[in-house]
N, C-alpha and C positions, 0 to 999 in steps of 0.2 A: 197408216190411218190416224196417228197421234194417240193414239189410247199407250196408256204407259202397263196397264194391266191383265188386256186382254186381246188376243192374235185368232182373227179366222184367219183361214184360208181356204179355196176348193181347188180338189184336184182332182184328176180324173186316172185311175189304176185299173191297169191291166189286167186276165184271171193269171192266176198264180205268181200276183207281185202282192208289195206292201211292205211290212214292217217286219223286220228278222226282229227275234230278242231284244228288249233294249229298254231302258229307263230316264225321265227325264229328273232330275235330282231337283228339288222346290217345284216341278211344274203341272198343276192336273192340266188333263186334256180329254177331250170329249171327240168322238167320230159320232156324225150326223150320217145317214146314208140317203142321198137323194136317188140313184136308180143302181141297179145290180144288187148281186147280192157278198158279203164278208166275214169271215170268221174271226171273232174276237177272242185273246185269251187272254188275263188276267189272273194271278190268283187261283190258282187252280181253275178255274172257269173258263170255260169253255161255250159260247153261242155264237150260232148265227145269225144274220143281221141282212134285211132286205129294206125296202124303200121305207124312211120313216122311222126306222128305230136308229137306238142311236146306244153307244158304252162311255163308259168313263174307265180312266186309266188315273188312281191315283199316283202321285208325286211319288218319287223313287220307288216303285212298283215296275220288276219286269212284265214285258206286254208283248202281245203278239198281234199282227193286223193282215190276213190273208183275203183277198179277193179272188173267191171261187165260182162269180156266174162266167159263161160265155162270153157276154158283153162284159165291156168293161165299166164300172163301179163307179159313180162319181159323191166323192164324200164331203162334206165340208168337215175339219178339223180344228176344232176351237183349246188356245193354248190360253191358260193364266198362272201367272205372266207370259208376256211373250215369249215363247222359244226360240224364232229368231234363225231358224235352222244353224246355230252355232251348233259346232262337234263340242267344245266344250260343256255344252248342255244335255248331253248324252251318253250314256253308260251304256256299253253291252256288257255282255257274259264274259267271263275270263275262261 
């Protein structure tokens, strides 16, 4: 897109797909939820999430992203800076 700052993307997730444990090191990122519904966790925290809400995942914060409607989920995912889908922008658990 040229933006040097800022990465959407949409995607469309399966139920019981998403995001295992994992951190992006310098990057916040936000999930929008266009249809279905997703479990966010964060920080002790724990909600779920249907059309129109939406979580932030601070910067090196592990996070968790589960899609638990029937239908599958369509999210947009907004990265600043761009993530880039590099693994070196990503930490799981040890």
């Amino acid at each position: 897109m040229g933006s040097r700052h800022l990465e959407v993307i949409h995607g469309t997730i399966e139920k019981g797909k998403g995001a295992l444990p994992h951190a992006h090191p310098g990057i916040e990122q936000v999930c929008y939820v266009l249809e279905g519904r997703a479990i966010a966790e964060v920080g002790g925290q724990r909600k779920e999430l249907g059309p129109g809400d939406c979580c932030f995942f601070p910067p090196d914060e592990m996070h968790v992203f589960t899609v638990v409607s029937e239908e599958p989920a369509r999210i947009l995912v907004i990265y600043s800076p761009p993530y880039e889908e590099s693994p070196e922008r990503v930490v799981r658990p040890a």
